[in-house]
N, C-alpha and C positions, 0 to 999 in steps of 0.2 A: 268771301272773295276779298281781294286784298292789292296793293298798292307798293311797292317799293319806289322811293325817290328821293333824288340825292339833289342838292344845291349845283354840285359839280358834274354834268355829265359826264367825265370821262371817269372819275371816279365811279362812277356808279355800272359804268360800262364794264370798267374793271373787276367791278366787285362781281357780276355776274358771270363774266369769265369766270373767274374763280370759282364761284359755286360751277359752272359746270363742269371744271376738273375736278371737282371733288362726288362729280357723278348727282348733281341735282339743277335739271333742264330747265334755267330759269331765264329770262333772257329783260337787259331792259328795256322798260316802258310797258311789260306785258304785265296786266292782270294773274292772278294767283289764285289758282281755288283747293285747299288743300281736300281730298277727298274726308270720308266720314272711316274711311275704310284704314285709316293711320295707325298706327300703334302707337303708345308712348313713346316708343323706340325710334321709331322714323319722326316724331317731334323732335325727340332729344338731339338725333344725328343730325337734322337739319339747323336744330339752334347751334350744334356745335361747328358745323360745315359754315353756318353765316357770321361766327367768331373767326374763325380763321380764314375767310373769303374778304371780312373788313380788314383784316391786319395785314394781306399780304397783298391787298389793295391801296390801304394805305401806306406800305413802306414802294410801291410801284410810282405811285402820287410824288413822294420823297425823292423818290430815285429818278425823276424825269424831270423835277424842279416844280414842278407844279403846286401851288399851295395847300399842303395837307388838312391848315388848320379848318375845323369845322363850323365855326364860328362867323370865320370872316366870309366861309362861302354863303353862307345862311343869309348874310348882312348884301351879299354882291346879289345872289338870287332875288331877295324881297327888292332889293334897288329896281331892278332889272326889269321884273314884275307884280311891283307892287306900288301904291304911293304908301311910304314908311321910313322912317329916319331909323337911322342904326342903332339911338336906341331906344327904340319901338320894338324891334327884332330882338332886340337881349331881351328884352322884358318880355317877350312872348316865347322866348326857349329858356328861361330861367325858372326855378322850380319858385312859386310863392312863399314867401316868407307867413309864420305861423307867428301869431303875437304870443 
């Protein structure tokens, strides 16, 4: 079981739109249980349904003014609810440096 969520509610609203025009009944804020019963096939279709469900969500984000970048949503979310300085949030979405 599984979690989708986005910094940007409406982004994320959009992005589920998306997938369900692409024929995958997902809806946000809900829980995901993907059965046992999947094929490879229906993973693959769905990774590639949620490739183009995020890009046609985010040229929608673009296209209504909205701020696409993901980053800054990250930093307005953790503001919003969290106690954390912006960057506290980079440092926690940024991959760790290897010496």
């Amino acid at each position: 079981m599984f979690d989708v969520v986005f910094a940007k509610a409406d982004l994320g609203r959009a992005f589920f739109e998306e997938m369900w025009s692409r024929g995958f009944l997902m809806q946000y804020g809900g829980r995901f249980m993907p059965s046992a019963a999947l094929s490879d096939a229906d993973v693959r279709a769905a990774i590639e349904a949620a490739g183009h469900a995020l890009l046609a969500a985010k040229r929608r984000a673009e296209s209504t003014g909205d701020d696409p970048d993901p980053m800054a949503a990250v930093v307005r979310f953790a503001a919003d609810h969290f106690v954390a300085t912006p960057d506290t949030v980079r440092r926690w979405f940024t991959a760790p440096s290897h010496p």
